[in-house]
RODO-2510 file (C-alpha; in nm, 4 decimals, decimal comma):
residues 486
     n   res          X          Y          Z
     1     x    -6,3466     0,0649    -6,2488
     2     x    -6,6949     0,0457    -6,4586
     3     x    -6,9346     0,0587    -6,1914
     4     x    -7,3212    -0,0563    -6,3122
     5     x    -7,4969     0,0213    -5,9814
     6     x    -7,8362     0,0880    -6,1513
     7     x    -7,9969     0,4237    -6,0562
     8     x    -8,3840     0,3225    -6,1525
     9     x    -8,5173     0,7061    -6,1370
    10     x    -8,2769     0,8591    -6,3505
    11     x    -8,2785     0,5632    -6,5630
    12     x    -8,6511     0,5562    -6,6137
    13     x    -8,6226     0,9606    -6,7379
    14     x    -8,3359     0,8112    -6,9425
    15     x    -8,5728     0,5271    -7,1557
    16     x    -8,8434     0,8089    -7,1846
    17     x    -8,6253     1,0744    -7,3576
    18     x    -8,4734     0,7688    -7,5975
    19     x    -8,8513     0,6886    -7,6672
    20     x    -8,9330     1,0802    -7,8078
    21     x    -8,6172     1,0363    -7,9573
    22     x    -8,6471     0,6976    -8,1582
    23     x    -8,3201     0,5616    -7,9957
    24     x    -8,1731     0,1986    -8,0085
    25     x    -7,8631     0,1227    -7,8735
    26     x    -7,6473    -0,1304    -7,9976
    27     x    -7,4687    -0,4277    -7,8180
    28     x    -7,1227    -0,4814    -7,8124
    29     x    -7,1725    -0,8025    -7,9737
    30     x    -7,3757    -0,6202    -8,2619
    31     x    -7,0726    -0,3281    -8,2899
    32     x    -6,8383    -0,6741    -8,3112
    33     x    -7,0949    -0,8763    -8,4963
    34     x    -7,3040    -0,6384    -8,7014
    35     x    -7,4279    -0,9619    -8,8799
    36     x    -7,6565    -0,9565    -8,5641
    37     x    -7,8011    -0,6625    -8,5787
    38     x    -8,1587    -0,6619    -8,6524
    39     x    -8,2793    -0,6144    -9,0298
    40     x    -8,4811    -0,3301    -8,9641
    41     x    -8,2319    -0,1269    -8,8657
    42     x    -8,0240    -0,2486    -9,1836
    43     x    -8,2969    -0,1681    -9,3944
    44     x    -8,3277     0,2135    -9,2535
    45     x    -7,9856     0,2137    -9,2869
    46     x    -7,9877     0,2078    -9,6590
    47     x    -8,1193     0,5788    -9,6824
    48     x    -7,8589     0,7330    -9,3836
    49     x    -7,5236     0,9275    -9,4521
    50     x    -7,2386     0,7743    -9,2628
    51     x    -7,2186     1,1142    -9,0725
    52     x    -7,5844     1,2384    -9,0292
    53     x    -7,6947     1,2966    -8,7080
    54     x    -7,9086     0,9999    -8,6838
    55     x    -7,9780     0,7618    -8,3808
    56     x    -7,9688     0,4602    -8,6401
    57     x    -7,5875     0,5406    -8,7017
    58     x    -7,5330     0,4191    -8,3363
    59     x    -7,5397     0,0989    -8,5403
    60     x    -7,2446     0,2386    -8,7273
    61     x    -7,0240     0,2034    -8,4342
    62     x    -6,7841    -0,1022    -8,5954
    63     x    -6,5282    -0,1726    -8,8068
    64     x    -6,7084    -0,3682    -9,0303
    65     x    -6,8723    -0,0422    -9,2155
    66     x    -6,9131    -0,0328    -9,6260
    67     x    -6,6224     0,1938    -9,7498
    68     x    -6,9669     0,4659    -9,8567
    69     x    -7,0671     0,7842    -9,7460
    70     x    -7,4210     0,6876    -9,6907
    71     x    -7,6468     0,3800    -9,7047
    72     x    -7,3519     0,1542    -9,6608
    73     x    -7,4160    -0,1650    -9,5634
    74     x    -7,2011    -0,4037    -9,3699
    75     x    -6,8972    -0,6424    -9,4653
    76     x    -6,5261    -0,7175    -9,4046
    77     x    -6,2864    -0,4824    -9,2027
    78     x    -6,1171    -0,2244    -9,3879
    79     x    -5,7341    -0,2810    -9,4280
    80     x    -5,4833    -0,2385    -9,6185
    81     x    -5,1179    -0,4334    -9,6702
    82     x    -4,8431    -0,2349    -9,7262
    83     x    -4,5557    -0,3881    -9,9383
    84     x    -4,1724    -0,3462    -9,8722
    85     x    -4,1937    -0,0957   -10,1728
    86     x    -4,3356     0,1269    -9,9490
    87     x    -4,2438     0,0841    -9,6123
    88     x    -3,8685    -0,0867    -9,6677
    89     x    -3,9236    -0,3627    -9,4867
    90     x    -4,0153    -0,7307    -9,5579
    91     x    -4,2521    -0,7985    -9,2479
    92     x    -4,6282    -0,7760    -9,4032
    93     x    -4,7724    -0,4831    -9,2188
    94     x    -5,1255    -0,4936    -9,2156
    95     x    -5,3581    -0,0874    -9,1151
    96     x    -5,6966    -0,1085    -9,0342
    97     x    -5,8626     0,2250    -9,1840
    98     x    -6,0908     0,4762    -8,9246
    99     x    -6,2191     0,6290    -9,1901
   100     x    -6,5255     0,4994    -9,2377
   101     x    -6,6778     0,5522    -8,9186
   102     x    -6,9445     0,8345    -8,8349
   103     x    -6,7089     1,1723    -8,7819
   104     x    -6,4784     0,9792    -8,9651
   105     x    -6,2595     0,8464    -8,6795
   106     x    -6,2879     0,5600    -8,4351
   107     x    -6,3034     0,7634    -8,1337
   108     x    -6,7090     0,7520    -8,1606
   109     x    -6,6412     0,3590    -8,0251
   110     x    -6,4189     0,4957    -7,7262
   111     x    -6,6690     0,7805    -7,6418
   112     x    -6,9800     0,4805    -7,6809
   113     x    -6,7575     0,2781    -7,4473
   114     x    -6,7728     0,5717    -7,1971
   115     x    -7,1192     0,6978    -7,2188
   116     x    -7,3247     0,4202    -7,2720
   117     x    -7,2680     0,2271    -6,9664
   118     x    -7,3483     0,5375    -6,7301
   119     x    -7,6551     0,6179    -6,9147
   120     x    -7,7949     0,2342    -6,9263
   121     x    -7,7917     0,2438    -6,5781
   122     x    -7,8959     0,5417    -6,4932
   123     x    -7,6033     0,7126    -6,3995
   124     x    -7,6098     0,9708    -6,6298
   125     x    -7,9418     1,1212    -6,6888
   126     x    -7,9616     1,3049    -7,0296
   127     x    -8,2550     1,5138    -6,9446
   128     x    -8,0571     1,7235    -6,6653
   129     x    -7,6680     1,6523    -6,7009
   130     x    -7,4278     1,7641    -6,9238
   131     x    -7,1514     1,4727    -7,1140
   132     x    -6,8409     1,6877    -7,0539
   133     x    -6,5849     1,5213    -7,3348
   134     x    -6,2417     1,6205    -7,2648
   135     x    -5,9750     1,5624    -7,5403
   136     x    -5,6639     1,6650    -7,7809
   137     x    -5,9322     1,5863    -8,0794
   138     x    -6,1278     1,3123    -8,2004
   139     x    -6,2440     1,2008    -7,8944
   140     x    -6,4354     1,5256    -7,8035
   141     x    -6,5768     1,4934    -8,1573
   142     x    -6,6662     1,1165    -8,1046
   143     x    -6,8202     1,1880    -7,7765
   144     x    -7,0311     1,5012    -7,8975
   145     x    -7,1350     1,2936    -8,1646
   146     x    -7,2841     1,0350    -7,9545
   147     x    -7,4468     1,2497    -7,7212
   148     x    -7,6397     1,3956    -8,0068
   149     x    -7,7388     1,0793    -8,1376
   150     x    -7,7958     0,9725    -7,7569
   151     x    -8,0153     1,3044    -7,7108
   152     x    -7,7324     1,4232    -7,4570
   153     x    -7,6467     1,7814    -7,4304
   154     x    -7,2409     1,8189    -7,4756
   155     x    -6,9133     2,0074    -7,4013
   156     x    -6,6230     1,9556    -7,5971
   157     x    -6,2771     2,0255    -7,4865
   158     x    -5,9878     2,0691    -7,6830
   159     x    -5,6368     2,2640    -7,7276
   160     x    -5,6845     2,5989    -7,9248
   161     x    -5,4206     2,4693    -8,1781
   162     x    -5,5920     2,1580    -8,2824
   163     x    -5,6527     2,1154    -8,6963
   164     x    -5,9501     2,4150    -8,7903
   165     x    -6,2179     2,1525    -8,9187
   166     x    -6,2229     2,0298    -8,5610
   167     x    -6,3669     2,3555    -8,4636
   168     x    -6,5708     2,4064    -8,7938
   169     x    -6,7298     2,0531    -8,7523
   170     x    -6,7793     2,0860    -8,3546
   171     x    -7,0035     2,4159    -8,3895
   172     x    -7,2832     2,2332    -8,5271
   173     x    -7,2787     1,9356    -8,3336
   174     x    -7,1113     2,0065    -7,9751
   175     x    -7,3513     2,1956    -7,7541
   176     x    -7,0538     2,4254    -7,6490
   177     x    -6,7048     2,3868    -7,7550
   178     x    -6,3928     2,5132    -7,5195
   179     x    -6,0446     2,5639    -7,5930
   180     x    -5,7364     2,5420    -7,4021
   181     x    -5,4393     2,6852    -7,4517
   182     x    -5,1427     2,4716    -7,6420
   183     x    -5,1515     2,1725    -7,9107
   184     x    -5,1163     1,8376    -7,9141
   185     x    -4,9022     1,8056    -7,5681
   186     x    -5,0848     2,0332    -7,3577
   187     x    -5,3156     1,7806    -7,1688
   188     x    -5,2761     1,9429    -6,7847
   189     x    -5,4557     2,2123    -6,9128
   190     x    -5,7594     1,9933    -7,0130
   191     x    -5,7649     1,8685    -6,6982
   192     x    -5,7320     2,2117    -6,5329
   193     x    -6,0218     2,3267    -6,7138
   194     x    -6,2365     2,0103    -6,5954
   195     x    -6,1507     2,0715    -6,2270
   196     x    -6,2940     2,4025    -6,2623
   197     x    -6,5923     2,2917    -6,4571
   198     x    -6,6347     2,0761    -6,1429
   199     x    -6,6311     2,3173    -5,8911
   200     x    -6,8579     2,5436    -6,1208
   201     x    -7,1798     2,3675    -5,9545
   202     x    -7,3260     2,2511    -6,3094
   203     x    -7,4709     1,9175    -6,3623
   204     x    -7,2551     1,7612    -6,5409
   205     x    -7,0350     1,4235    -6,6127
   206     x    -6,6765     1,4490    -6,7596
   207     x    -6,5767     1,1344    -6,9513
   208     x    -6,2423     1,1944    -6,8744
   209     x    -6,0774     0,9277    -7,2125
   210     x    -5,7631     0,8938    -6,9938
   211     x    -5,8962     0,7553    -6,7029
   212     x    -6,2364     0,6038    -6,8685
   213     x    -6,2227     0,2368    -6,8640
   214     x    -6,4805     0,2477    -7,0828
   215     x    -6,2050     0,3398    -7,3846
   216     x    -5,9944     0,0448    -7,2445
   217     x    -6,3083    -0,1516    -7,2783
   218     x    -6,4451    -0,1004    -7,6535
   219     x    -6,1245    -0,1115    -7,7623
   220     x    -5,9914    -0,4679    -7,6162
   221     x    -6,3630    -0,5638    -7,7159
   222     x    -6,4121    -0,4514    -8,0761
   223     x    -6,0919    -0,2968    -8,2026
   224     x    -5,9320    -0,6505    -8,0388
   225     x    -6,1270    -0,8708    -8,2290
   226     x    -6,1243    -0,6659    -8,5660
   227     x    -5,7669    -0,6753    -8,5583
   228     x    -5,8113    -1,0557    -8,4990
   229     x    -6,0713    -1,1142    -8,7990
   230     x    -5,7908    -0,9731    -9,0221
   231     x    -5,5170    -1,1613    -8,9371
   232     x    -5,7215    -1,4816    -8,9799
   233     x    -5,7817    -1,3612    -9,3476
   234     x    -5,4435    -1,2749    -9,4537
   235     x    -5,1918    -1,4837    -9,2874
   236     x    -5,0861    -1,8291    -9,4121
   237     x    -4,9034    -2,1605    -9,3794
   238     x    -4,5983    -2,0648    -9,1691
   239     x    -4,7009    -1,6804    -9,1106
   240     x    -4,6492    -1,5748    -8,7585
   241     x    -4,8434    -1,2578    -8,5982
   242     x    -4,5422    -1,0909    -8,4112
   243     x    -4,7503    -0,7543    -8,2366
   244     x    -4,9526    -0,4125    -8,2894
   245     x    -4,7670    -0,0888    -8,3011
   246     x    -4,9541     0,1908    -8,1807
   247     x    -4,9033     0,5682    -8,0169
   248     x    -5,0486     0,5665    -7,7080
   249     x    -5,2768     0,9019    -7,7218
   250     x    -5,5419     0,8246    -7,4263
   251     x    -5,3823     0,4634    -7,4424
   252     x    -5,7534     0,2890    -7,5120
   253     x    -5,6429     0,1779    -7,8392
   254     x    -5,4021     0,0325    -7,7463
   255     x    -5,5874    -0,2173    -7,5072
   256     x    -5,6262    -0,4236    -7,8896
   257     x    -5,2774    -0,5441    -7,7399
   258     x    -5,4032    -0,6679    -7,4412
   259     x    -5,6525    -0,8728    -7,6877
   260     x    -5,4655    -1,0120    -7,8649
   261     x    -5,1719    -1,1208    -7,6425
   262     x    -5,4111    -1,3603    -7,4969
   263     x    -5,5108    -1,4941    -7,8317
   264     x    -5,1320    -1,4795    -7,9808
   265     x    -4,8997    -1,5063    -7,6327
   266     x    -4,5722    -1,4185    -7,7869
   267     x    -4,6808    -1,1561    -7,9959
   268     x    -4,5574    -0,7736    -7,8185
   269     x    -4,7221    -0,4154    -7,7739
   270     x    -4,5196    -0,1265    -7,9245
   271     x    -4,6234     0,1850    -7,7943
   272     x    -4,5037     0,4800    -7,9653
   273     x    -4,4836     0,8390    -7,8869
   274     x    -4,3297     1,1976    -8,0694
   275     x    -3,9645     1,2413    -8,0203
   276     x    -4,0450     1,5307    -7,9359
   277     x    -4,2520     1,4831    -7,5832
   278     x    -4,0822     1,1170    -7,5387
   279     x    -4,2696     1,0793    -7,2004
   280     x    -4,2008     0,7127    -7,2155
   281     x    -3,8835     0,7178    -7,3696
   282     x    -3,6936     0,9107    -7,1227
   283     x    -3,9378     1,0980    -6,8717
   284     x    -3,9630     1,3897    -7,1703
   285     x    -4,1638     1,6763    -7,2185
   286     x    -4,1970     1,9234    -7,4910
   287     x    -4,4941     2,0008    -7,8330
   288     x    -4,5485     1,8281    -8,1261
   289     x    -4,7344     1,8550    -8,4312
   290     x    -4,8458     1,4337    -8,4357
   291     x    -5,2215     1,5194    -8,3713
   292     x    -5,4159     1,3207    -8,1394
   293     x    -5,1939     1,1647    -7,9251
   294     x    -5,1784     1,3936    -7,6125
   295     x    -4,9119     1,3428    -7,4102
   296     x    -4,6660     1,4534    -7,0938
   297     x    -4,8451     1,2029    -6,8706
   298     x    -4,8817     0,8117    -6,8400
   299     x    -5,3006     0,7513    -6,8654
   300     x    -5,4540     0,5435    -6,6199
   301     x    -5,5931     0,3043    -6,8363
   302     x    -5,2467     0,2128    -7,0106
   303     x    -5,1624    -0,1384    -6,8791
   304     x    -4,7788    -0,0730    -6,9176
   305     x    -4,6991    -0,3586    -6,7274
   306     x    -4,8172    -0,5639    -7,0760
   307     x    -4,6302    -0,3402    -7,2939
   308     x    -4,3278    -0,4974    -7,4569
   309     x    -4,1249    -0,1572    -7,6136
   310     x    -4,1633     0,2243    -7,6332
   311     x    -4,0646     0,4078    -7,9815
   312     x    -4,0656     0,7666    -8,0306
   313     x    -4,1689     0,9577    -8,4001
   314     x    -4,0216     1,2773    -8,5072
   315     x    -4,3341     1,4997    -8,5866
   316     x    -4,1045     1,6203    -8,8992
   317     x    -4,1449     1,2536    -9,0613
   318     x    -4,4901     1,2647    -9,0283
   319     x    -4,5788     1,6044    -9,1691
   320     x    -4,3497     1,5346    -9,4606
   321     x    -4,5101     1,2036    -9,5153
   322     x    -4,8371     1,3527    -9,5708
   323     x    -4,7375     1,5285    -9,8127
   324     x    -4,5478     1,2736    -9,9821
   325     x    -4,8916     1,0778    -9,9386
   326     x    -5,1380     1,3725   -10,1182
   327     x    -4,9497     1,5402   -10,2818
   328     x    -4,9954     1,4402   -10,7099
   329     x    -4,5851     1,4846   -10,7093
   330     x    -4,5442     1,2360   -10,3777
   331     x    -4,8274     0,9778   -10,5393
   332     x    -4,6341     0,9525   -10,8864
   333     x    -4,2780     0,9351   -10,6960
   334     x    -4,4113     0,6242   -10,5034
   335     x    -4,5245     0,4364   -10,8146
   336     x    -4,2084     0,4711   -10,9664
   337     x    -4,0928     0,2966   -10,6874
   338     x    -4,2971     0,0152   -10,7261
   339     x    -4,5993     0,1137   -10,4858
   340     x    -4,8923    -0,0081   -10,6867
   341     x    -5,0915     0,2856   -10,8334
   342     x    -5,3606     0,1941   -10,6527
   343     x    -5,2026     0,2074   -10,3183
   344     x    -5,0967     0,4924   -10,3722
   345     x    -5,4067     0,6163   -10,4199
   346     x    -5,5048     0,5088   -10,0754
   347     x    -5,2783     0,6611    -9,8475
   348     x    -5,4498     0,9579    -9,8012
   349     x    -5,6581     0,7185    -9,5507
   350     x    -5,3791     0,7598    -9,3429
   351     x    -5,3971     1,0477    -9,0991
   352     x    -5,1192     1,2297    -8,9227
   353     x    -5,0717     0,9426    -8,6364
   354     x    -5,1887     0,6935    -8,9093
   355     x    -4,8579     0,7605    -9,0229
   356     x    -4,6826     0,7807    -8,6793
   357     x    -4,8393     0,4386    -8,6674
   358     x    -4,6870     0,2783    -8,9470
   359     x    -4,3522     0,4541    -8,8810
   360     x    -4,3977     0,2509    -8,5345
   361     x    -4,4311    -0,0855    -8,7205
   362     x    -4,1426    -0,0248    -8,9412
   363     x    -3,9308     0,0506    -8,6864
   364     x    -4,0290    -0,2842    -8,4730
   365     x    -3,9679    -0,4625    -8,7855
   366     x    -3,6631    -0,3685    -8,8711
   367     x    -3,5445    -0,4064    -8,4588
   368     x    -3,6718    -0,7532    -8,5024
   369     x    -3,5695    -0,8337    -8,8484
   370     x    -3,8565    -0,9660    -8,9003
   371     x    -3,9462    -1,1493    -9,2304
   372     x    -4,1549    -1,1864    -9,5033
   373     x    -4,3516    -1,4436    -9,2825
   374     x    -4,4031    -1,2105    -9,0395
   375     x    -4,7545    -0,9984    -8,9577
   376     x    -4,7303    -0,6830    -8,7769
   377     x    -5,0605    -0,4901    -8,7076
   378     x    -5,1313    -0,1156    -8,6961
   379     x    -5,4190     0,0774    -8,7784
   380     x    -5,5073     0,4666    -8,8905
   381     x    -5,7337     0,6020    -8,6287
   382     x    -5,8752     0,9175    -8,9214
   383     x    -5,7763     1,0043    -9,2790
   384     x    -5,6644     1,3399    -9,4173
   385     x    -5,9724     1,4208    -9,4736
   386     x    -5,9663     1,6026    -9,0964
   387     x    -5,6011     1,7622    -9,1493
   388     x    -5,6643     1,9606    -9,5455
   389     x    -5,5805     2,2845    -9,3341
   390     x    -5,2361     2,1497    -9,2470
   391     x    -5,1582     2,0572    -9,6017
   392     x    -5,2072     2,4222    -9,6920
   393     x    -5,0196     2,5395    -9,4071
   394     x    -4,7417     2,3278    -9,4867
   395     x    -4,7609     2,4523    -9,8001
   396     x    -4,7409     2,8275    -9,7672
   397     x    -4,4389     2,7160    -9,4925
   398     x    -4,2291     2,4883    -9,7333
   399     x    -4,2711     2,5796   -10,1161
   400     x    -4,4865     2,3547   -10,3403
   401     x    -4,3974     1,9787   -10,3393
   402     x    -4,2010     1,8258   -10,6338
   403     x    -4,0318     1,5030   -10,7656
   404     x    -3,7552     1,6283   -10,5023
   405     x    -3,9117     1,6650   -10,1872
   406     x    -4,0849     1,3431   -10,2819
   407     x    -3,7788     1,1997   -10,3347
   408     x    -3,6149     1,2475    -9,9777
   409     x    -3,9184     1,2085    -9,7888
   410     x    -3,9332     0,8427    -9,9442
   411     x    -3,6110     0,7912    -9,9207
   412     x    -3,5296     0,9868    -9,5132
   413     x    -3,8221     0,8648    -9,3518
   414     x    -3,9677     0,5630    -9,5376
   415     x    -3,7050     0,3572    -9,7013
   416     x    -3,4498     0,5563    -9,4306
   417     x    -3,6449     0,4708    -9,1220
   418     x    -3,3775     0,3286    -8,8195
   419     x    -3,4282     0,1810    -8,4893
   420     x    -3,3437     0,4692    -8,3188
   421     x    -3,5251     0,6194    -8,0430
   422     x    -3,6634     0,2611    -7,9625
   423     x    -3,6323     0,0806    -7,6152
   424     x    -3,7025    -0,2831    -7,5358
   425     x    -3,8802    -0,2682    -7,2182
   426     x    -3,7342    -0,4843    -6,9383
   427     x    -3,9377    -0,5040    -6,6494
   428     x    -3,8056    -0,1959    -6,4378
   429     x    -3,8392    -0,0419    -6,7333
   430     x    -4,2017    -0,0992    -6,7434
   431     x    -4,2282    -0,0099    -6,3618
   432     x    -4,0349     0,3452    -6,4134
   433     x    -4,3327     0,4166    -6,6697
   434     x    -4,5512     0,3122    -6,4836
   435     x    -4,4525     0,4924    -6,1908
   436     x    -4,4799     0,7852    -6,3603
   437     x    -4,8889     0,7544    -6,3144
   438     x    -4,8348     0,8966    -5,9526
   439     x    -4,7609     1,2572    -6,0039
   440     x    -5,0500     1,3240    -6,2419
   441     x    -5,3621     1,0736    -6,0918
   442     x    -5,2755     1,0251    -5,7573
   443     x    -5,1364     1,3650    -5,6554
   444     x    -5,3454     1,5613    -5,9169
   445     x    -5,6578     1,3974    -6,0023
   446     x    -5,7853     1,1887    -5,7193
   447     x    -5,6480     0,8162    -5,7973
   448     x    -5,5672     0,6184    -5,4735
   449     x    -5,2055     0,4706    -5,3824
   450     x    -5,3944     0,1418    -5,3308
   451     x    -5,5111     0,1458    -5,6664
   452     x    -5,2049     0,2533    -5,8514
   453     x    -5,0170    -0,0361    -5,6417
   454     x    -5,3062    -0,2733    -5,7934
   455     x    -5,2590    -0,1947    -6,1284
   456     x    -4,9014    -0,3081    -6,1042
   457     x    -4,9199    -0,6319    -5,9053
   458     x    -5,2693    -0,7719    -5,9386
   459     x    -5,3432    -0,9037    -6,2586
   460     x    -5,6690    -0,9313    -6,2420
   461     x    -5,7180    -0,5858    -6,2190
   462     x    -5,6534    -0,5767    -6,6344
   463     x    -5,8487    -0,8874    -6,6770
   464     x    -6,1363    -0,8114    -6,5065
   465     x    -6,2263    -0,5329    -6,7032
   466     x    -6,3104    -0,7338    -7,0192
   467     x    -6,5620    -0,9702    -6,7832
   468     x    -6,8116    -0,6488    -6,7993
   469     x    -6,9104    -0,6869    -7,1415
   470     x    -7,1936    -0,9368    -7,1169
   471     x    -7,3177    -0,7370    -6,8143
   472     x    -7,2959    -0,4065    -7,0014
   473     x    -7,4493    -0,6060    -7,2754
   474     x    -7,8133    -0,7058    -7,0748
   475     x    -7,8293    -0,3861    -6,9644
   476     x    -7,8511    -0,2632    -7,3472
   477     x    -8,0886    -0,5038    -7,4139
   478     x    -8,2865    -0,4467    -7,1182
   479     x    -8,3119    -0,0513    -7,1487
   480     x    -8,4315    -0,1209    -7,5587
   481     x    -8,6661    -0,3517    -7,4060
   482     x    -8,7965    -0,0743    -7,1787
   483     x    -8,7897     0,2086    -7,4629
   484     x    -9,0438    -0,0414    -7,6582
   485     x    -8,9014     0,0486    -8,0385
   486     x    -8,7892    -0,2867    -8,0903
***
C-alpha cells in the first residue's frame, strides 16, 4: 500500500537537486510536534510569508501554525467552539480551522503524505518525472505547491467549473494546469484524463488522492492527533468525546476517525456527502455546488467498514450559509441572536464544506440528542478566502442580502437543521458501500479482487498503514542527512 523499496540512483539525483535547492524536509513527528523542529529553521521562519514559495514552509505543514500571514511562529491548534446560539444544538462542537496553512488549505499535508515518501526513496526522481496531482481542488493546489517547494515539476488537474482563484492561483505555481469537464461531481473524468496521460509515454507519477495511502496516512497521523490535542484542552469533568463529522471528498480526512476510535472506542465516524450526489446514502448520482468533495464513487482509501453513519447536505444550505456567514447583514442577524460578536466575526474561516461539515455535526447531534456534556469534532478544510467569486455570483443570482434572507437562512438551515437524510450504518450497510469500490477500482482502475476482499475482512490491512510512519520517518532523516544542510 506505501511501498519504500529504495531506488539508490534516482534517489542520489534526488538529494543533489534538494542540495542546489536548499531543501529540508520535515518529519512527521516535527509536522505533529513542531516543538521539535530545529531552531534554525524557526529562526528563518520569522522573515517567510505563510504562502511564499519557500522550501522552509515545508516546515509549515501542521496544524499548530500562528494565525499570521508571514513570520508566524508556532503554538496551539486553531479551533473554534461553536455555541447552541449558533448551531441549535447543546452538544459542544468543536472546528479545527485550514486556514492557516500554506495555500491556505490542509490539502498541502495530504499531497506531503503522497509525495514525500516516493521521492525519499527514490521512487520519484524530480530531475526527470513529472508529480501529476489529480483533484476536484485543493489537493491539486496542495500538491503543486509542494512540488515547487520540493523542486518538482507539476500538473494539476481539476474540473473546469471549480471556484476562478483556483485557476488564477494555479498559473503561477502549477507547471501546467488541465481542466476537465464538470464541477464538483465529475471525478471519472479526472481519472479519464490520467489514463490518457499514462498512455501518453511522458515521465510522469500521478498521485492519484483517492487511492494514495499516503492521504490516509498524514491524516490518521497529524490531523488524528491535532484533533486529539484539542479535545484534551477543552473537555472536562464528565465531558464525553462522542465522534468527528466529516464529508468524505478523497476520504483521507477522514482517516482522523480511524485515530481517534482507537484512542476514544465508542466514539463514531459520520461521513457526510451532498444530497444531491448521495453516493453513500442511496447508490446516488447527480452535481453539486459543495466544493471539494468529489464524489459518484467510494475511494479506496475510505475504511467504510469503521464508519458508523452516512449524512447527506443540500448544496442550497451551504451556499446560503455563506452568505449568512460574510455577508455585514448575516454577521449582525447572528449577534442578535446571541452569537458573540466575535464569532461572528470568524466564520468566514469556514469554507463551503467547512460548512457542510458543521451541518454534519449538527445533524449527528441532534440524531443522538446529545448534551451539553457532549464533544463532537469537525474541522474547515479552507476559508472563504478561496470562494470570493461565488459570493459575487450568488449575488448577481439572488439580490443583495438583508436582515431577511439572514433571517431564514438562520432560522431553515441552522436553528432548522433535521435528521433527515441521515442513516445509521448497520453492518450490511457498511458492506453495500463498500461494495460499491468494485465498479470504479477494480473494473476501472486496476485494483485487485484480492485486495478489495482484504480491505473488508482483514483488519490489519487499516492498521498497518499507520506502522509506516517511523519508517517513512528515517528515511527523512536519512535523505537530510545525505543533502548535508543540516
Amino acid at each position: 500500500m506505501i511501498d519504500l523499496t529504495i531506488h539508490e540512483d534516482r534517489l542520489e539525483r534526488a538529494v543533489q537537486r534538494a542540495r542546489e535547492r536548499n531543501i529540508i524536509i520535515p518529519t512527521f513527528k516535527q509536522m505533529r510536534h513542531p516543538e521539535l523542529i530545529p531552531d534554525k529553521i524557526k529562526r528563518q521562519l520569522d522573515d517567510v510569508g505563510l504562502w511564499d514559495l519557500n522550501p522552509l514552509n515545508l516546515f509549515r505543514i501542521t496544524w499548530h501554525n500562528q494565525p499570521v500571514e508571514k513570520g508566524g511562529e508556532f503554538g496551539g491548534i486553531n479551533y473554534l467552539e461553536l455555541p447552541p446560539a449558533l448551531t441549535g444544538v447543546e452538544a459542544r462542537i468543536v472546528l479545527l480551522i485550514g486556514k492557516w496553512f500554506p495555500t491556505g488549505a490542509h490539502k498541502v499535508g495530504a499531497a506531503f503524505g503522497c509525495l514525500v515518501p516516493r521521492l525519499v526513496t527514490g521512487q520519484f526522481d524530480p530531475t526527470t518525472q513529472k508529480a501529476v496531482w489529480p483533484s476536484t481542488g485543493n489537493y491539486c493546489r496542495g500538491g503543486a505547491y509542494d512540488s515547487n517547494l520540493l523542486a518538482c515539476e507539476s500538473i494539476a488537474i481539476l474540473p473546469e467549473g471549480m471556484s476562478q482563484e483556483r485557476f488564477d492561483w494555479l498559473a503561477s505555481v502549477a507547471g501546467e494546469t488541465i481542466k476537465t469537464p464538470g464541477s464538483e461531481s465529475n471525478v471519472k473524468e479526472i481519472f479519464d484524463k490520467c489514463w490518457e496521460l499514462r498512455r501518453s509515454g511522458e515521465d510522469l507519477m500521478i498521485f492519484n488522492q483517492f487511492e494514495e495511502f499516503g492521504n490516509y496516512l498524514w491524516h490518521h497521523e497529524v490531523t488524528g492527533p491535532a484533533i486529539e490535542e484539542v479535545l484534551q484542552q477543552v473537555m472536562g469533568p464528565g465531558d464525553m468525546y462522542r465522534g468527528v463529522a466529516l464529508t468524505t471528498g478523497s476520504a483521507g480526512t477522514i482517516a482522523c476517525g480511524d485515530y481517534l476510535k482507537r484512542q476514544y472506542p465508542t466514539s463514531k465516524i459520520i461521513a457526510s456527502e451532498a444530497l444531491q450526489c448521495p453516493t453513500l446514502l442511496n447508490n446516488g448520482f447527480g452535481s453539486h455546488r459543495i466544493e471539494g468533495i468529489g464524489d459518484k464513487h467510494v475511494p479506496w482509501i475510505h475504511n467504510v467498514k469503521n464508519t458508523d453513519m452516512v449524512v447527506a447536505i443540500d448544496d442550497a444550505a451551504t451556499m446560503s450559509l455563506i452568505r449568512l456567514f460574510n455577508e455585514p447583514a448575516g454577521s449582525e442577524y447572528l449577534v442578535s441572536q446571541g452569537v458573540p460578536s466575535e464569532l461572528a466575526s470568524q466564520l468566514p474561516l469556514l469554507g463551503i464544506s467547512g460548512i457542510a461539515n458543521l451541518l454534519s455535526a449538527i445533524k449527528f447531534a441532534k440524531y443522538y440528542e446529545l448534551t451539553g456534556n457532549d464533544v463532537v469534532a469537525t474541522l474547515s478544510t479552507d476559508s472563504m478566502d478561496l470562494y470570493q467569486s461565488r459570493l459575487r455570483e450568488l449575488e448577481e443570482a439572488e439580490g443583495p442580502f438583508g436582515q431577511v434572507e439572514a433571517a431564514v437562512a438562520y432560522n431553515r438551515y441552522l436553528q432548522g437543521e433535521s435528521t433527515d437524510n441521515l442513516l445509521e450504518l448497520s453492518y450490511q450497510d457498511r458492506k453495500r458501500i463498500h461494495n460499491l469500490k468494485y465498479y470504479t477500482w477494480v473494473e476501472q482502475q486496476g485494483k485487485t479482487y484480492e485486495e478489495i476482499q482484504a480491505q473488508w475482512y482483514d483488519d490489519s490491512y487499516w492498521t498497518s498503514i499507520p506502522d509506516k510512519t517511523d519508517e517513512i520517518d528515517s528515511l527523512i532523516e536519512a535523505f537530510n542527512a545525505r543533502v548535508g544542510l543540516l
